[in-house]
C-alpha positions as a Markdown table, in Angstrom:
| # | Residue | x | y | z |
|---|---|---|---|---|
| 1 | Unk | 83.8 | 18.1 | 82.1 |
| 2 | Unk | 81.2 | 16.9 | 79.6 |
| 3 | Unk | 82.7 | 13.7 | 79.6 |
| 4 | Unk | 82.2 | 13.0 | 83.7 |
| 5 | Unk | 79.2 | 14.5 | 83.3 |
| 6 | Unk | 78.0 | 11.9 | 80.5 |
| 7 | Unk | 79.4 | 9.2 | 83.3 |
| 8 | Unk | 77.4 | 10.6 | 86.2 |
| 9 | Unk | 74.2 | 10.5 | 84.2 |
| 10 | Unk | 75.7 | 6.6 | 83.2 |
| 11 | Unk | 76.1 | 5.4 | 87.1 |
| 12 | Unk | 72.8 | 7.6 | 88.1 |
| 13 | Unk | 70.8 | 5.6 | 85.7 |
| 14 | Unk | 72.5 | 2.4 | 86.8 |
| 15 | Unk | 72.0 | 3.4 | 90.7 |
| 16 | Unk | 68.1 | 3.7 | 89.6 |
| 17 | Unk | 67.6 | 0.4 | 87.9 |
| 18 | Unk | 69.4 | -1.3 | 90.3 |
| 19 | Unk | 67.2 | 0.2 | 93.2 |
| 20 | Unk | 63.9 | -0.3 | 90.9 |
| 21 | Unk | 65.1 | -4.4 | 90.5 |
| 22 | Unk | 65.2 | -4.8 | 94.3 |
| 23 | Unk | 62.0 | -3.2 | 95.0 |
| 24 | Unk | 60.3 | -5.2 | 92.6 |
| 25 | Unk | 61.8 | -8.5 | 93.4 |
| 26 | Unk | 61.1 | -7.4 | 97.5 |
| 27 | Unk | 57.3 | -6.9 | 96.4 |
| 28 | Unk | 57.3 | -9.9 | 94.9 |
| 29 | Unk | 59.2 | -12.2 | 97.5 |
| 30 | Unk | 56.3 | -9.9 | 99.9 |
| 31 | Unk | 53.2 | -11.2 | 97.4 |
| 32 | Unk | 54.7 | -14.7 | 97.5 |
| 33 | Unk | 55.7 | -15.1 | 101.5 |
| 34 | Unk | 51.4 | -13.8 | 101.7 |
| 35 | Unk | 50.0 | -16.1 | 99.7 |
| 36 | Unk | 51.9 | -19.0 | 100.5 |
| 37 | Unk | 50.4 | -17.8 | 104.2 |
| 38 | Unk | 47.0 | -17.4 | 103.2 |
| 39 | Unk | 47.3 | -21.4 | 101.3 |
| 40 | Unk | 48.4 | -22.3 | 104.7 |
| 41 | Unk | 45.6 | -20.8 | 106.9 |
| 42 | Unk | 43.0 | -21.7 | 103.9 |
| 43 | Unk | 44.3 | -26.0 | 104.3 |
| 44 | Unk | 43.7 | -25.1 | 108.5 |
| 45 | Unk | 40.7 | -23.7 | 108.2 |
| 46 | Unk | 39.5 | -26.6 | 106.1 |
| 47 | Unk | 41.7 | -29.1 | 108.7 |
| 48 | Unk | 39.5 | -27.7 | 111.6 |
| 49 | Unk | 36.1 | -27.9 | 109.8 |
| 50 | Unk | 36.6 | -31.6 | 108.7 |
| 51 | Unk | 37.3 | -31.9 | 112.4 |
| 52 | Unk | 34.2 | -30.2 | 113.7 |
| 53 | Unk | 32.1 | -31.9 | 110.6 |
């Protein structure tokens, strides 16, 4: 008993770092994909005021 019980604890604490690890590396993928947009419309915005200038 004590011993499955150690080995749920074990797989628990696995199933939680696991989960943790993709949320993180979502956020970040998220934070990346955003700035990567807000470089993009930054260089337009710049592209359409050379234009106007």
């Amino acid at each position: 008993m004590r011993e499955s019980g150690k080995t749920l604890i074990a797989a628990a604490v696995v199933v939680l770092y696991v989960a943790v690890g993709v949320v993180t590396v979502t956020i970040w993928m998220e934070l990346r994909r955003t700035k990567d947009t807000v470089s993009e419309v930054r260089a337009e915005v710049r592209q359409v005021q050379a234009t106007a200038g």
